[in-house]
C-alpha positions in Angstrom: 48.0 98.4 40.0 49.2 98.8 36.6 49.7 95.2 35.9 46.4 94.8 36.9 45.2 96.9 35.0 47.1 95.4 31.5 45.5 92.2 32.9 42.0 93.3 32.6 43.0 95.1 29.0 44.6 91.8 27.6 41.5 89.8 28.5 39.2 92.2 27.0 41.1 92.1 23.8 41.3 87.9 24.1 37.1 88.3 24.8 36.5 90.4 21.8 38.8 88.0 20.0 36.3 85.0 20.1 34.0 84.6 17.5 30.2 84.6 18.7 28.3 81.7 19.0 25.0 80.9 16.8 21.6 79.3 18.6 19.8 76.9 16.5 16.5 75.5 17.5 14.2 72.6 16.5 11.3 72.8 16.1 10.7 76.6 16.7 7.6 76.0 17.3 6.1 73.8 20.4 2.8 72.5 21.0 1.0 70.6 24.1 3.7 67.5 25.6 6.3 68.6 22.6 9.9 69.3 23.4 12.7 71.7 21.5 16.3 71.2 20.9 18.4 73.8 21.4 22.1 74.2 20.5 25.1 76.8 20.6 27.0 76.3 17.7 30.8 77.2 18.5 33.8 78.2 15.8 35.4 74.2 14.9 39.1 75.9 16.3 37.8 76.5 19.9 37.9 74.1 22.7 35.3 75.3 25.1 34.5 75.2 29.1 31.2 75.0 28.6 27.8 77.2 27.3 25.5 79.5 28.5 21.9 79.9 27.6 19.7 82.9 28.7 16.4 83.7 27.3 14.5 87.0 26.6 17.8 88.7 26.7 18.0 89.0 30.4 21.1 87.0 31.4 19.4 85.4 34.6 18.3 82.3 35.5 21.3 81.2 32.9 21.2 77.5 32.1 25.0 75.3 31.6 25.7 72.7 29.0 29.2 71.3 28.6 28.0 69.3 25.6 26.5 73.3 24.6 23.1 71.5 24.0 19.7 71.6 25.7 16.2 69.0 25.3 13.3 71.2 27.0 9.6 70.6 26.9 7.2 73.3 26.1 6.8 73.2 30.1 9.9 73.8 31.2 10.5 76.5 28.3 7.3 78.2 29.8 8.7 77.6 33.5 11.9 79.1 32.1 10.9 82.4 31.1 7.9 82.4 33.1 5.4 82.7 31.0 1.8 81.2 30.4 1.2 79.7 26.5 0.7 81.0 24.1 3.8 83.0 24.3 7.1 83.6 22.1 10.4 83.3 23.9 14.0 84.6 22.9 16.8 82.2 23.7 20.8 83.6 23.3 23.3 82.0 24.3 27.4 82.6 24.6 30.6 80.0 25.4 33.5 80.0 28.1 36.9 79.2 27.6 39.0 78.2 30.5 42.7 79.7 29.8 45.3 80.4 32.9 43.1 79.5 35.9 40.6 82.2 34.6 37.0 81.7 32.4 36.7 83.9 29.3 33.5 84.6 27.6 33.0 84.7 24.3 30.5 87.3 22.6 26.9 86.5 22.8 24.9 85.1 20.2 21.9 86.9 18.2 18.6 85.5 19.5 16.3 83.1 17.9 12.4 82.8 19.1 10.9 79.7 19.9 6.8 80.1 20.1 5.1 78.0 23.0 1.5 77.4 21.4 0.5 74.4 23.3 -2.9 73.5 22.5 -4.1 76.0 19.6 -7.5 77.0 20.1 -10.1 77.3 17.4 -10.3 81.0 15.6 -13.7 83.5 15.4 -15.2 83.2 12.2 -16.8 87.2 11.3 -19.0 87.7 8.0 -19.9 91.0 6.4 -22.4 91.4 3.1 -23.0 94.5 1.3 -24.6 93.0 -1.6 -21.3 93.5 -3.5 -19.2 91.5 -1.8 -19.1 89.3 1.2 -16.1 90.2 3.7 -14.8 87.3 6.0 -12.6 87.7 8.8 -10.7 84.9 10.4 -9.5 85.9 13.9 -6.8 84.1 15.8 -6.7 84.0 19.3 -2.8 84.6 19.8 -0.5 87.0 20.9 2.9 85.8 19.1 5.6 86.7 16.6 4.2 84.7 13.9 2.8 84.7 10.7 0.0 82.2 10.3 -1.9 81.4 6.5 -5.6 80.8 7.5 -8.2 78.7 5.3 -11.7 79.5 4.1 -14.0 76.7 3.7 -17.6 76.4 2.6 -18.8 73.1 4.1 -15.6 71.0 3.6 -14.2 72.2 0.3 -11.5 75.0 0.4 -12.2 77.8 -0.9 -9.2 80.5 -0.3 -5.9 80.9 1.8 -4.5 84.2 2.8 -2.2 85.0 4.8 -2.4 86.8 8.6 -2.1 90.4 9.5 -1.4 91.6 12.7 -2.9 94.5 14.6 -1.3 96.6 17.5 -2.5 94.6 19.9 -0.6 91.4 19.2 -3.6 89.8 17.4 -3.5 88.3 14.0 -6.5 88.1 11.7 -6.8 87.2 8.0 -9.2 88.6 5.9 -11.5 87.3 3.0 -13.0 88.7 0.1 -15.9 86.4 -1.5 -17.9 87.7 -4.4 -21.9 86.0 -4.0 -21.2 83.9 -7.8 -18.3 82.4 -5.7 -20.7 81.5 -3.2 -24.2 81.3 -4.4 -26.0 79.9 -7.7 -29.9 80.1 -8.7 -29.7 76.0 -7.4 -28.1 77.1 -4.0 -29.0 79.8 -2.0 -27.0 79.0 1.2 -23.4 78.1 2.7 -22.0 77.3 5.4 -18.2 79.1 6.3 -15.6 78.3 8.4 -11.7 78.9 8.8 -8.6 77.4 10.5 -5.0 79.2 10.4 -1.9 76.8 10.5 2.2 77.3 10.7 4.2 76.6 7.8 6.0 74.5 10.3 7.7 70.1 10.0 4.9 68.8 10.3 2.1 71.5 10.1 0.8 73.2 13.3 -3.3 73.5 12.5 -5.9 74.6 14.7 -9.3 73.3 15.1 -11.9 75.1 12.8 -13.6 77.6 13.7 -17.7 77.7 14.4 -19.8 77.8 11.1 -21.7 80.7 9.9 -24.6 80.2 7.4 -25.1 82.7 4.8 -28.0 83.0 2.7 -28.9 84.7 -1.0 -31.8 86.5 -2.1 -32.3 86.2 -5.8 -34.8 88.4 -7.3 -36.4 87.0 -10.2 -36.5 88.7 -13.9 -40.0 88.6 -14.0 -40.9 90.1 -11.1 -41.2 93.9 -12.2 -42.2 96.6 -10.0 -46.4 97.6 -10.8 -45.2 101.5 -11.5 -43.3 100.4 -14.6 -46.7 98.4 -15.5 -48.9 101.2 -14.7 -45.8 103.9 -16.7 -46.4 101.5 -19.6 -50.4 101.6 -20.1 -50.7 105.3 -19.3 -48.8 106.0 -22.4 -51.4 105.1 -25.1 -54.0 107.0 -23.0 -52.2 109.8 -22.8 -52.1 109.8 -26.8 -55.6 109.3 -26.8 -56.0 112.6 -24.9 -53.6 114.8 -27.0 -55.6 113.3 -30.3 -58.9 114.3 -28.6 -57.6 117.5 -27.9 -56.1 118.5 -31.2 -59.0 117.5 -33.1 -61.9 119.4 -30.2 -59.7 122.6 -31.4 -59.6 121.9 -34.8 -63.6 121.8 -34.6 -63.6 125.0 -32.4 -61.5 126.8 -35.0 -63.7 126.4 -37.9 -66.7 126.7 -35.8 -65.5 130.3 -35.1 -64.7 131.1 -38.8 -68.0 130.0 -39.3 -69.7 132.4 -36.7 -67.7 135.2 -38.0 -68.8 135.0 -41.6 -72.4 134.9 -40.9 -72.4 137.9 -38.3 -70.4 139.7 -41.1 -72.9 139.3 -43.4 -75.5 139.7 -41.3 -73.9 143.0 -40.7 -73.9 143.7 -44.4 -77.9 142.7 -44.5 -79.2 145.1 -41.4 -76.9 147.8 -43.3 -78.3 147.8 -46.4 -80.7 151.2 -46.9 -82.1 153.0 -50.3 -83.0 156.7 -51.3 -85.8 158.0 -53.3 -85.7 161.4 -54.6 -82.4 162.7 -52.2 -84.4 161.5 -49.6 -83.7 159.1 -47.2 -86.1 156.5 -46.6 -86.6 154.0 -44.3 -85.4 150.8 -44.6 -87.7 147.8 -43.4 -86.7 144.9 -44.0 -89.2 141.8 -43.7 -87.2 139.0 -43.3 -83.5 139.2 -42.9 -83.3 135.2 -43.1 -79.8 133.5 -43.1 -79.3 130.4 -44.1 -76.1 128.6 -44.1 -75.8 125.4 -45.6 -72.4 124.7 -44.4 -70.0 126.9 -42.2 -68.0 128.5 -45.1 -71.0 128.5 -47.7 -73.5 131.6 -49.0 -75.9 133.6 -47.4 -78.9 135.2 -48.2 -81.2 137.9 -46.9 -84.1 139.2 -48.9 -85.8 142.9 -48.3 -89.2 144.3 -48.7 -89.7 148.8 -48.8 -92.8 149.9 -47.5 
């Protein structure tokens, strides 16, 4: 039992001896009737039994290479991890060495993704205006580890590239911001938008375009002023018409009341006016008490007659 035992020990120490293999892939990414390479790159001092490829990090369904190489379409990759496109994939693999009737495995190898795209379909094209700016989103139908640079065009020139974001749900979208003198002059008042999103893959992955959207501008002309400015503009002078009406009417008024005054005042005087004859007091009667004013501020006079 306890050379058992030593047995098992020396082989782990032999296993965790053997440097760990590294997957490379071409291409990483696959579309429709494509195929990938795939190899496990061993140490140059190790003479090996043969490899072992797993994908998703479950080590079933294991594939074998002596040669520690692998040609697969974007079928059989899909049939392989069981999965419908589009869909990313994780392949690892490890080596064997065959040493005293026994096969030792080497570590395993950090994994590498391969996306399955097969045919990309077109993105949704989204457009916003809030007569600041015009917000365009570029949605991509697909669920991968990827990042994807998506296109803005208006009709067929390119406009702007940006660059995908990803949400929670797997879904990538890019984003657009457009200002309308991008877009719009006073000789064009419409455009037509569209979008694609591509791989920065050898050669280029690029999906179809998306559907147009037609945007329009409404310019409002310089001339066309609102009728309460008009209508603020001509009630100004008529309004300084009023006040000079005014001030003048009570200019009048004042004077005219001055005028008033004085000649009750001396009228006053007039109706007051009595003699005495002998310390007696006489009666006065006047005849005529007869004011006559030339002017508002001018003289008066009243004439008398004693009985």
């Amino acid at each position: 039992m306890e050379v058992f035992f030593f047995i098992v020990f020396q082989l782990l120490l032999e296993v965790q001896s053997y440097k760990a293999p590294a997957v490379k892939v071409s291409p990483d990414v696959l579309r429709e009737s494509s195929s990938v390479k795939m190899i496990c790159e061993i140490p140059a001092d190790v003479t090996v039994k043969q490899c072992h490829f797993y994908i998703n990090r479950e080590q079933k369904n294991i594939k074998y290479s002596w040669k520690c190489e692998l040609d697969l379409t974007d079928a059989e990759v899909l049939r392989w991890a069981d999965v419908k496109s589009p869909a990313s994939v994780d392949i690892t693999c490890f080596y064997s060495i065959h040493e005293d009737g026994i096969d030792k495995p080497s570590s395993h190898s950090p994994a590498v993704t391969v996306m399955v795209l097969g045919s990309l379909q077109k993105p949704f094209i989204a457009v916003s205006d809030d007569d600041v700016q015009i917000s365009i989103a570029c949605e991509i139908p697909l669920s991968v580890k990827a990042d994807f640079t998506c296109s803005l065009y208006t009709e067929d020139v390119l406009l702007h590239r940006s660059v995908s974001q990803r949400i929670q749900s797997g879904e990538h979208y890019c984003v657009f911001y457009v200002s309308h003198s991008d877009l719009f002059t006073q000789s064009v008042n419409s455009r037509r938008l569209s979008c694609d999103y591509s791989l920065n893959t050898e050669p280029e992955v690029r999906s179809p375009r998306s559907d147009t959207h037609t945007i329009r501008a409404v310019f409002t002309p310089a001339s066309a002023r609102p009728e309460t400015t008009r209508e603020s503009e001509t009630s100004v002078p008529h309004t300084d018409h009023i006040h000079s009406e005014v001030s003048w009417l009570t200019v009048v008024l004042i004077f005219t009341g001055i005028g008033l005054f004085v000649s009750g005042l001396m009228g006053f005087f007039c109706l007051c006016h009595f003699d005495s004859s002998d310390g007696v007091l006489t009666e006065v009667i006047y005849s005529s008490c007869q004011v006559e004013t030339t002017s508002l501020l001018t003289s008066s006079v009243c004439s008398s007659k004693h009985r």
